[in-house]
C-alpha positions in Angstrom: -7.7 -21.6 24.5 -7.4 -20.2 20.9 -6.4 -22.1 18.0 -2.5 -21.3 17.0 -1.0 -21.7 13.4 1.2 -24.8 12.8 4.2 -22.2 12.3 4.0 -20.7 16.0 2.2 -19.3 18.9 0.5 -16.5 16.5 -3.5 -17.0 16.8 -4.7 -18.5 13.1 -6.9 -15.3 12.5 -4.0 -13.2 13.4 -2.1 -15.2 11.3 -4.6 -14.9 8.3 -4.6 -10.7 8.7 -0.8 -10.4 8.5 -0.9 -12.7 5.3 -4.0 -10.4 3.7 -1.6 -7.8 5.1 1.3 -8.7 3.1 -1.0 -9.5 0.4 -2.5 -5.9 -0.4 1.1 -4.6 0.0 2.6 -6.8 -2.8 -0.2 -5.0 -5.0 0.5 -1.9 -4.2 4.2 -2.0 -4.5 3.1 -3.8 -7.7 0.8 -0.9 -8.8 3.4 1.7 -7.3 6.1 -0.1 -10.2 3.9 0.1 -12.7 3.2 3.7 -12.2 6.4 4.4 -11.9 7.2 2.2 -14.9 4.5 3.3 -17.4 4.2 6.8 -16.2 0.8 6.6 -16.2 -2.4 4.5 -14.7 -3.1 3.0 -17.6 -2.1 -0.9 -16.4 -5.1 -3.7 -16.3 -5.6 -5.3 -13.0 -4.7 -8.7 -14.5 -1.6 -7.1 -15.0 -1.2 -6.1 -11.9 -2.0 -9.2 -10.8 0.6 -11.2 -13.0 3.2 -8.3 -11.2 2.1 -8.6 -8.0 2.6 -12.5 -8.1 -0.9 -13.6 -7.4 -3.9 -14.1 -8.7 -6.6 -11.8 -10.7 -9.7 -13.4 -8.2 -7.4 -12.4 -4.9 -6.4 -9.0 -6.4 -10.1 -8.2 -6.9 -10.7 -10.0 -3.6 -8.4 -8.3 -1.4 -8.9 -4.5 -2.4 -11.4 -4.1 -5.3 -11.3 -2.4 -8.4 -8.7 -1.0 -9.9 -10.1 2.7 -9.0 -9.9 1.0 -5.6 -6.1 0.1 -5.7 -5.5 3.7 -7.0 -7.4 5.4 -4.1 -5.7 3.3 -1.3 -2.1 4.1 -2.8 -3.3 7.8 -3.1 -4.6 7.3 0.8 -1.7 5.9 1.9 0.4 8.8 0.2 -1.3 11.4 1.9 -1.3 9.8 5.0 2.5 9.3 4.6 2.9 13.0 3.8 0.5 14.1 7.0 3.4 12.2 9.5 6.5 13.9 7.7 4.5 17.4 7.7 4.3 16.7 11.3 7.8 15.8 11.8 8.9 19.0 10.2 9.8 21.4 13.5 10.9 24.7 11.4 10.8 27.6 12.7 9.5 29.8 10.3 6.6 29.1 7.7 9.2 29.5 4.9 11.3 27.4 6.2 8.7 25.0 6.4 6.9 25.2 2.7 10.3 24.4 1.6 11.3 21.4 3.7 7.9 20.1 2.4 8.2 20.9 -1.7 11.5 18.4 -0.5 9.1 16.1 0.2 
């Protein structure tokens, strides 16, 4: 029988990857802001931390460096732009550059 969190029938280590889970995205919704914010990369991880809500120790923990944090969001993008690529059912290769300079 496996151990269950005290909130609910979800196994403890499950429990522990969907918190980690949720972890790593509030930094890189944090990192995404400060992007977005700054207009550049030039933020320090402890202020990423301090944005993100947590602490420096579990930023570093949970993804790395800050080159780290910048490569995942950067994965992530491209990955996100692979799926819509895929999505796009155009018929002609025109039509399809353009849907994806949309993007």
């Amino acid at each position: 029988m496996r151990a269950t969190s005290a909130t609910g029938d979800i196994p403890k280590g499950q429990r522990r990857l969907q918190n980690k889970n949720r972890r790593v995205e509030m930094i890189l919704v944090a990192a995404k802001a400060l992007i977005s914010e700054g207009g550049s990369t030039d933020f320090t991880m402890q202020g990423l931390a301090e944005r993100a809500g947590l602490s420096l120790a579990t930023t570093y923990n949970l993804i790395g460096t800050k080159a780290a944090v910048l490569y995942l969001l950067l994965d992530r993008s491209l990955e996100a732009l692979a799926a819509e690529q895929a999505r796009i059912t155009a018929a002609t290769p025109i039509v399809q550059v353009a849907a994806m300079a949309r993007l």
